[in-house]
C-alpha positions in Angstrom: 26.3 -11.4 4.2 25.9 -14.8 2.2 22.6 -15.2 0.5 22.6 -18.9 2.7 21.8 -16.9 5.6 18.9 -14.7 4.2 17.2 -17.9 2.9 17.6 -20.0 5.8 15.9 -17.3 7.7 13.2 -17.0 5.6 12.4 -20.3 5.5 12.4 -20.5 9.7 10.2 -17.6 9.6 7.7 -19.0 6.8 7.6 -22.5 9.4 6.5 -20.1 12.4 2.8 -18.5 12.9 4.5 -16.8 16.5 5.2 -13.3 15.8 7.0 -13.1 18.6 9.5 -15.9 17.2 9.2 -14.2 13.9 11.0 -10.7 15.9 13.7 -13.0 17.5 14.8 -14.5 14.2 14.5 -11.1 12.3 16.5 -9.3 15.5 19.4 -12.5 15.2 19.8 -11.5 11.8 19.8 -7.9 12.0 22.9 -8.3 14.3 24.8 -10.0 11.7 23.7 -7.3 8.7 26.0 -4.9 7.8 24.3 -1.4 7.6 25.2 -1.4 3.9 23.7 -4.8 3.3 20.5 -3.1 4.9 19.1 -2.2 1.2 19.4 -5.7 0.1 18.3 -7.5 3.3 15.0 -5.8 4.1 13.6 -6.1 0.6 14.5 -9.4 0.1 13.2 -10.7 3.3 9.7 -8.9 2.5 9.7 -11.1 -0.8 10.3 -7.4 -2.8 13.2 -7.1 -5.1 14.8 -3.2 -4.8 15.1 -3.3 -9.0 11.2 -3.8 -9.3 9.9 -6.0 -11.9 12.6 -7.7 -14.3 10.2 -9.1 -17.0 11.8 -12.6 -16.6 9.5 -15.6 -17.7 8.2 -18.8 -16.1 10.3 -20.5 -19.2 13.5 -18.9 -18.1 13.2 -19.9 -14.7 11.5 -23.4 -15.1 15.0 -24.2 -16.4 16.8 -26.9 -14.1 20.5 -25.9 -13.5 22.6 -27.3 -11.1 23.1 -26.2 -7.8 26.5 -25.2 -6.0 28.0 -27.6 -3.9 28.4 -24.8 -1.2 27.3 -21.6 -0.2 29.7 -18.5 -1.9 27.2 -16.0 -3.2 27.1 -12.8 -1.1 23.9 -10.6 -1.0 25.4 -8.1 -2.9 26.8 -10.0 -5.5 22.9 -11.5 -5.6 21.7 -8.1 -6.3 24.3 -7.0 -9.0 23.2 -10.2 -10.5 19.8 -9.2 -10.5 19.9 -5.0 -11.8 22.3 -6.5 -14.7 19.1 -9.0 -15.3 16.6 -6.1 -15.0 18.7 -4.3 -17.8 18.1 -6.4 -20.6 16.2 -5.3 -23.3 16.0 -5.3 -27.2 17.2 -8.6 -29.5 18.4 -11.6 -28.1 17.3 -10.3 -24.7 15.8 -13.7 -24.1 19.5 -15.3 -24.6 21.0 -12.8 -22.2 18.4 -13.4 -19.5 18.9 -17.2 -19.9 23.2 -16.9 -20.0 22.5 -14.4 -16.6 19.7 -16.5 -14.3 21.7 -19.5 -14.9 25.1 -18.3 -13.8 23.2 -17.1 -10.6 21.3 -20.0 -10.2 24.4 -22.2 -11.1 26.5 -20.0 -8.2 23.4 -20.9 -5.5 22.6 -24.3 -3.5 19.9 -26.0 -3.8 18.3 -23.8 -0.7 19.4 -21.0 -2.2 17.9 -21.8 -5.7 14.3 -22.1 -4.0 14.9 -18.6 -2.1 15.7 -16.5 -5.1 13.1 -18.7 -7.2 10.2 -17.5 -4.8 11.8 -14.0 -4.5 12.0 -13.1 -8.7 8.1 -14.7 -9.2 7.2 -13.1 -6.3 6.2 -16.0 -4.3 8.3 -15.7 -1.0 5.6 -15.9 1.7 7.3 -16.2 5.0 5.2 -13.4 6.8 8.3 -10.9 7.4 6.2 -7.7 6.6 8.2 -4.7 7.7 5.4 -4.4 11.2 7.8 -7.6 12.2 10.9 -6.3 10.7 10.6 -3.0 12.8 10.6 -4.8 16.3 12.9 -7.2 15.1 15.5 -4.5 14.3 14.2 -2.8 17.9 15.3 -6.0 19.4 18.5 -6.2 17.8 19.7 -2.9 18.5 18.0 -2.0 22.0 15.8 0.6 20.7 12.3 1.6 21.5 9.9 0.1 19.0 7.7 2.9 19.8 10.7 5.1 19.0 12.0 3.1 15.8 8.5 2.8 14.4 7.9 6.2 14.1 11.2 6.9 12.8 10.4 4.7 9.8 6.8 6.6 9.1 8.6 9.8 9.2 11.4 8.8 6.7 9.0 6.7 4.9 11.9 4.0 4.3 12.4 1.0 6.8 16.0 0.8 4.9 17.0 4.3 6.0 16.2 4.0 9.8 17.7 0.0 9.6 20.7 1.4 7.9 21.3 4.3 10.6 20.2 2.3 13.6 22.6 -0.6 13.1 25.3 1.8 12.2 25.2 4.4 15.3 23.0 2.6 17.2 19.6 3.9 19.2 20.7 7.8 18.9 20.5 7.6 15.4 16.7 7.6 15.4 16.4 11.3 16.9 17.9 12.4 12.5 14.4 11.4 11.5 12.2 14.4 12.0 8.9 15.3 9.9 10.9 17.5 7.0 9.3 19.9 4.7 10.0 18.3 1.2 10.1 15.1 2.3 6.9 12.5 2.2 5.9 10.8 5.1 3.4 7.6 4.9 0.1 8.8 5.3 -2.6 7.8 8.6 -5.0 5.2 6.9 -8.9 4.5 8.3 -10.4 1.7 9.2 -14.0 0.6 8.1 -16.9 0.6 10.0 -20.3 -0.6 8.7 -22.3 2.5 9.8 -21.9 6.3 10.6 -23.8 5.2 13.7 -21.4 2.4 14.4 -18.5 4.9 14.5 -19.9 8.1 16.3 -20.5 5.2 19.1 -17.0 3.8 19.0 -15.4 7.3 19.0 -17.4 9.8 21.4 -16.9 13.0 20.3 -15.9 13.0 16.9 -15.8 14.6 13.4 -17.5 13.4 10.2 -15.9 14.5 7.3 -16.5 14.1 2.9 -15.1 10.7 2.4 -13.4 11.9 -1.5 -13.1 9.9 -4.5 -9.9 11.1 -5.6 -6.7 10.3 -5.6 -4.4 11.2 -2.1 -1.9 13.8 -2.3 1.0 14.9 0.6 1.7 18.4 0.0 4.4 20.6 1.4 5.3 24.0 0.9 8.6 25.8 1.7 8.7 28.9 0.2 8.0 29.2 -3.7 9.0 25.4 -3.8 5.7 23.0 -3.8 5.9 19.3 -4.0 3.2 17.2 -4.2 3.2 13.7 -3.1 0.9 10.2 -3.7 0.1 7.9 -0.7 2.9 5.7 -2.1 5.4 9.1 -1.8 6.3 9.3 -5.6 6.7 12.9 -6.6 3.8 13.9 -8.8 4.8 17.9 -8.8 5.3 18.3 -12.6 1.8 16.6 -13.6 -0.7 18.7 -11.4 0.7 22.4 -11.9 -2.7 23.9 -11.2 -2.0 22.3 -7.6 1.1 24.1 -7.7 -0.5 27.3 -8.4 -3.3 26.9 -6.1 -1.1 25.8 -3.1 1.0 28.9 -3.5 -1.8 31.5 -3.5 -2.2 29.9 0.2 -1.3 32.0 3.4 1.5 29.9 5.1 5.2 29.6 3.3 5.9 26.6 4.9 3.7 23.8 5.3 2.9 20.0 4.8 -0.5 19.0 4.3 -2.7 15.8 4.2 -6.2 15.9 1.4 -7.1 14.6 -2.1 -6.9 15.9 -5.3 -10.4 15.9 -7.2 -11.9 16.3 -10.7 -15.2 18.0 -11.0 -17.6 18.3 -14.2 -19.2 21.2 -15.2 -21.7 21.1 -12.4 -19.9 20.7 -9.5 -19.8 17.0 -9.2 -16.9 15.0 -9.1 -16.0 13.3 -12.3 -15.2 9.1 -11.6 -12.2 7.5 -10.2 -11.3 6.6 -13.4 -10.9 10.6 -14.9 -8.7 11.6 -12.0 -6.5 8.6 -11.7 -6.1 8.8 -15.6 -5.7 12.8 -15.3 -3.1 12.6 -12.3 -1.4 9.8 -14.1 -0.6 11.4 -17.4 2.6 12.2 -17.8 2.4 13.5 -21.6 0.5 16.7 -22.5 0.6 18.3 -18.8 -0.9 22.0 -20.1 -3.5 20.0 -22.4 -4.4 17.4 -19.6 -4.6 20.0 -17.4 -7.2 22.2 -19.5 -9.2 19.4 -20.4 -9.2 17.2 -17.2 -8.2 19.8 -14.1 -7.8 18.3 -10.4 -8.0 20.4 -7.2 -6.9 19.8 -4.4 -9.2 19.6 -1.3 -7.1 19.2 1.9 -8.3 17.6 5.6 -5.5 17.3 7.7 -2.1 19.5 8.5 1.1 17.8 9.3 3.6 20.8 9.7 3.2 24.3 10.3 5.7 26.8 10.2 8.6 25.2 12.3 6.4 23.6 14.1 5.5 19.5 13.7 2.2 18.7 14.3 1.8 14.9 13.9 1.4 14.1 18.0 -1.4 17.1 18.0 -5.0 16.4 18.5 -7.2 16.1 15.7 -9.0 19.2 16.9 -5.7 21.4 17.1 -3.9 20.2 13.7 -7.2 21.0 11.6 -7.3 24.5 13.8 -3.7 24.8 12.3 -5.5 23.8 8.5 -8.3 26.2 8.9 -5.8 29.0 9.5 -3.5 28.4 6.3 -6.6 27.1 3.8 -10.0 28.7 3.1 -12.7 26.7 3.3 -13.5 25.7 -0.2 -10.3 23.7 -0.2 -11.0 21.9 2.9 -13.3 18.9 2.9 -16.5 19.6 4.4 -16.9 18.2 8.0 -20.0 18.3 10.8 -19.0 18.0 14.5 -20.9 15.1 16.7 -20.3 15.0 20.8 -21.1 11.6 20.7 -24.0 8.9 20.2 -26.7 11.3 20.8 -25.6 12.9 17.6 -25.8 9.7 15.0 -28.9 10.9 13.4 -27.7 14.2 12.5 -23.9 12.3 11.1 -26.0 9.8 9.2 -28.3 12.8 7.3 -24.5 14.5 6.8 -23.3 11.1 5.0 -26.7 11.1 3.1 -26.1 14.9 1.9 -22.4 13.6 0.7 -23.8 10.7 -1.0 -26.2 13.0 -3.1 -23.4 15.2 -3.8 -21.6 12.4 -5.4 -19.0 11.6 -3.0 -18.2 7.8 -2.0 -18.7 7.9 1.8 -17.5 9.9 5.1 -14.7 9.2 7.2 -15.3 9.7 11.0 -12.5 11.0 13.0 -11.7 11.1 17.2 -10.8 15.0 17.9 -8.3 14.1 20.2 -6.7 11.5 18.0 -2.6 12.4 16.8 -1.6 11.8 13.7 -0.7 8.1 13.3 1.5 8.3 10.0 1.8 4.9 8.0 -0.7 3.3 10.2 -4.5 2.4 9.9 -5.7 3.8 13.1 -8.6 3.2 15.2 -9.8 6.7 15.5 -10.1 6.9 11.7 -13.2 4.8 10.5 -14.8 5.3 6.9 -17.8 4.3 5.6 -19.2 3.8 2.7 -23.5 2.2 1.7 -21.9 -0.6 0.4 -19.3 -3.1 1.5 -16.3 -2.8 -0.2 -12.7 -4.1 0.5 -9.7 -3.6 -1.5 -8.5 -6.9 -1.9 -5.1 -8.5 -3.9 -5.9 -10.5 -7.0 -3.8 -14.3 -6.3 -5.0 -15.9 -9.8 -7.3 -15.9 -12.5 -8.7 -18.3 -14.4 -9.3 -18.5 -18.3 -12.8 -17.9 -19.4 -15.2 -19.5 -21.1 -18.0 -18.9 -23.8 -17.9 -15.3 -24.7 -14.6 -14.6 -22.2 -12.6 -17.4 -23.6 -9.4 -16.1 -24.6 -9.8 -13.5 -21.3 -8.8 -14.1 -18.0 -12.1 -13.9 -15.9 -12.8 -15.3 -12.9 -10.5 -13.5 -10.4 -8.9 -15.4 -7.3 -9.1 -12.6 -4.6 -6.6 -12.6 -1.0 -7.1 -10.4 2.0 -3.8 -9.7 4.6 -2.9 -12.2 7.8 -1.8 -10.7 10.8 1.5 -12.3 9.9 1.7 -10.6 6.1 0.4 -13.4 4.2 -2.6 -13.6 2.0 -5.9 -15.5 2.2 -8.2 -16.3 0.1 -12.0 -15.0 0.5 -12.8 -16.1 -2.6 -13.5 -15.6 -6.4 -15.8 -13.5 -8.6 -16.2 -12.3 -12.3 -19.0 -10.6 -12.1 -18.7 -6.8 -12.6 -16.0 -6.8 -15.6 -16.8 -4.6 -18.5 -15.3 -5.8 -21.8 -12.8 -3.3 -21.6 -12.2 -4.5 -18.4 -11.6 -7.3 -19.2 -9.3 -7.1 -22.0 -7.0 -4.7 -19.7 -7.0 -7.2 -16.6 -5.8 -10.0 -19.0 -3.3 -7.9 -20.6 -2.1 -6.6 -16.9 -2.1 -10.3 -15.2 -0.2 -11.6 -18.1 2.3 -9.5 -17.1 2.0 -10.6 -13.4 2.1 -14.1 -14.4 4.2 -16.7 -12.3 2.9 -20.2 -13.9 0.0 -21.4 -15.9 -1.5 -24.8 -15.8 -3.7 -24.0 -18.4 -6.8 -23.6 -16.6 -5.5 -20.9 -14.0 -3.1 -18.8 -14.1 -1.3 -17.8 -10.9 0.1 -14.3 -10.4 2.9 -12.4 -8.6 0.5 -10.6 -5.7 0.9 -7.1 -6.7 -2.2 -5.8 -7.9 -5.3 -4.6 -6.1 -8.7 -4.5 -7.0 -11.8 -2.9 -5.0 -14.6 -5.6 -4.6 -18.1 -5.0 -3.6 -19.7 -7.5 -1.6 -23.0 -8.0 0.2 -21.9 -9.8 3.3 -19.9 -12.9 4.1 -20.7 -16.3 5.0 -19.2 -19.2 6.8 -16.8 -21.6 4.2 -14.1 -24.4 5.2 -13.1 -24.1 2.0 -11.1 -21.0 2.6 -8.1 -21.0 5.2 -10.1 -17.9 6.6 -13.0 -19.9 8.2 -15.1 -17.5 5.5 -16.0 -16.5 1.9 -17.8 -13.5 0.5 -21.3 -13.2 -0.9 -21.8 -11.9 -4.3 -18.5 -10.4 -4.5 -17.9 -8.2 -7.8 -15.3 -5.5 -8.6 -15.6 -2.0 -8.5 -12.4 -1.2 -10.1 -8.5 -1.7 -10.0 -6.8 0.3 -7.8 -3.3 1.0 -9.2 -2.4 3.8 -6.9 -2.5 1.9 -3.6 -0.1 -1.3 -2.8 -0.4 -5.0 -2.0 0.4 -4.1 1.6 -2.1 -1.5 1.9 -5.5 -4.7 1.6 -7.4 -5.4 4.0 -7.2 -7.4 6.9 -8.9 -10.5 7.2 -8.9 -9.5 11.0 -10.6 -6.5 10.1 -12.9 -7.7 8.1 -14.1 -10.5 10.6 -14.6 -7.6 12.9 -16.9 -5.7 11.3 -19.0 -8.9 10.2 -19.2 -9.6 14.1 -21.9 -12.1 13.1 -19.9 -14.4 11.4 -17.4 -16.4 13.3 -14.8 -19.1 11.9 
């Protein structure tokens, strides 16, 4: 496929707000992808590039070259360009970098040039999140979306099912079955603003620890454990007292959902910050281990013996939990049957809160397992408002914080996979903070005009807010009040923010 193609659809999709003509461009082009152009398509057209970040500079780019007089450059030839530019390193790097963005951008048009411009800063926004991408590629091949959706969550790559499906067409999908030893994308909550808000929403319903920790997919087959983050990188080697733990359970083959934990001395869980920085280490396991260890506390089970559990009821698969972990692994939980029960749910969320957990999350019993989807029937809350919310820009301080980047430009998720902004804030930033989020965006940096510096959207940051309130100075209709950060949250991506639709409808009083 040429590269012209790829950017002509993105820009046709950026010009449309209909998702349904979003899917009918998306399925056109499917049809015209070869399955092994299927690696380079789908990232490119999410504005994600498969070699990650290349550490190439506004300076480099910023350099005018001229365009081709036609279109020749094939998508593969694109991405060869682009792993040989992610490979630089060491003196005279910033030479080679120059000698290799300007052959590709001297073997690109004009159209082309602005495509691949927006795609290495990060800056393509034309809304074609892989929600479209799946019903686009439905469309294209006459599958089920239903059928191809799922398929993705349990191979946890859109690229895998895309590649299969427009290779064998529809039969393909029934290879992608949940698999011991392979991750799928976990079932995400909504937010509600009260417990007594989502016993009333759900009816009958279970109100379980909301954990600060860090969330783990584990599976079991045998001797072999593998433990998994929410973003399926394979953790196994830096939590071996997970290992050991899961191993001393009753099943041998298994896959299950939960959280892994740090606790102090007394029983309380340590912060955020101790268990990300524990999990994270990858130097000094044993002595990481000893000083800072994690266990794991599990709530839902995915697989069980040969037997899939994902389209289960709630009630069934945590039946299936209870029988392979004791309960001082599983998260503690109360039953409700329904509004009659709130004041008993909220005294539970009060009893978590005192035990030093973050919140509850309240689940429907007869809910299955939606993997790689926020679902309805899971609604958390915490006493505060908080969102988790993708930094755009920041802008250079002033007084004490000059030198530091400070006041932080903050985007929540369109229905269409863009970003708005609710807002700014800099309150909340230790020093340390500080120093680390300047360093970090820095790295994220796509221009600077010396006043504010605008960043590739990759990193997320939890905000705590006290309510929102009506602004036209925000393509949302709305800004937040008193916004401040929490903390940075490294471990979950850009696409897992909130919604601004979700975060109008649980502000119900506060209309565009």
């Amino acid at each position: 496929m040429l590269l012209t193609r790829l950017a002509e659809v993105s820009r046709e999709v950026a010009a449309t707000a209909a998702r349904s003509r979003k899917t009918a461009l998306l399925a056109e082009l499917f049809r015209e992808t070869a399955p092994d152009d299927v690696p380079i398509v789908i990232p490119y057209l999410a504005g994600r590039l498969p070699q990650g970040r290349l550490g190439v500079g506004w300076k480099v780019l910023s350099r005018p070259v001229e365009p081709a007089a036609g279109p020749a450059l094939t998508v593969h030839e694109t991405d060869a360009r682009l792993t040989e530019l992610g490979k630089v390193s060491g003196p005279g790097s910033q030479a080679e970098r120059e000698r290799i963005v300007g052959a590709l951008m001297g073997a690109a048009t004009a159209d082309e040039q602005r495509f691949l411009l927006g795609l290495i800063t990060g800056e393509v926004r034309q809304g074609a999140l892989d929600a479209v991408a799946v019903e686009g590629l439905a469309q294209a091949t006459g599958a089920d979306a239903a059928d191809v959706r799922r398929a993705v969550m349990l191979a946890g790559s859109l690229q895998a099912v895309a590649g299969a499906l427009l290779a064998d067409g529809p039969p393909a999908l029934a290879r992608f079955r949940l698999t011991v030893g392979r991750p799928v994308l976990p079932m995400l909550a909504h937010t509600a603003a009260s417990v007594t808000e989502a016993v009333g929403r759900l009816g009958v319903c279970a109100v379980e620890e909301k954990l600060d920790g860090i969330r783990v997919q584990v599976h079991r087959d045998g001797d072999t454990v593998r433990v998994f983050t929410r973003t399926l990188d394979d953790i196994t080697d830096r939590l071996p007292e997970v290992t050991s733990a899961v191993r001393e359970l009753a099943g041998e083959r298994f896959v299950l959902d939960g959280e892994v934990i740090s606790f102090d001395a007394d029983g309380r869980p340590r912060s955020f910050q101790e268990t990300a920085g524990r999990v994270g280490s990858r130097t000094d396991v044993a002595r990481a281990a000893r000083e800072v260890p994690v266990s794991p506390v599990f709530f839902d089970a995915l697989s069980a013996g040969d037997h899939d559990l994902l389209d289960l009821p709630f009630a069934e698969r945590h039946a299936a939990l209870a029988r392979l972990v004791p309960e001082p692994m599983r998260v503690r939980r109360a039953l409700v049957t329904g509004p009659a029960d709130a004041p008993e749910a909220e005294d539970f969320l009060a009893a978590t809160l005192a035990r030093g957990h973050e919140g509850v999350v309240v689940k429907a019993l007869d809910a299955p397992y939606s993997a790689g989807r926020r679902g309805a029937s899971w609604l958390k809350v915490k006493p505060v408002h908080t969102l988790d919310l993708v930094v755009l820009a920041a802008e250079w301080g002033h007084g004490r914080r000059t030198g530091r980047l400070s006041n932080l430009h903050l985007g929540a998720l369109n229905p269409d996979g863009t970003l708005a902004m609710l807002g700014k804030t800099f309150k909340g930033m230790t020093d340390a903070m500080l120093e680390w989020q300047t360093a970090r965006l820095k790295e994220l940096e796509v221009s600077d005009n010396g006043r504010v510096v605008t960043v590739r959207p990759e990193l997320v940051v939890e905000i705590a807010y006290d309510g929102l309130q009506r602004s036209s100075r925000y393509p949302a209709g709305v800004t937040l009040r008193f916004a401040r950060v929490v903390r940075y949250r490294e471990d979950k991506r850009p696409e897992e923010a909130d919604t601004v639709e979700a975060l109008l409808a649980a502000h119900p009083e506060v209309r565009r």
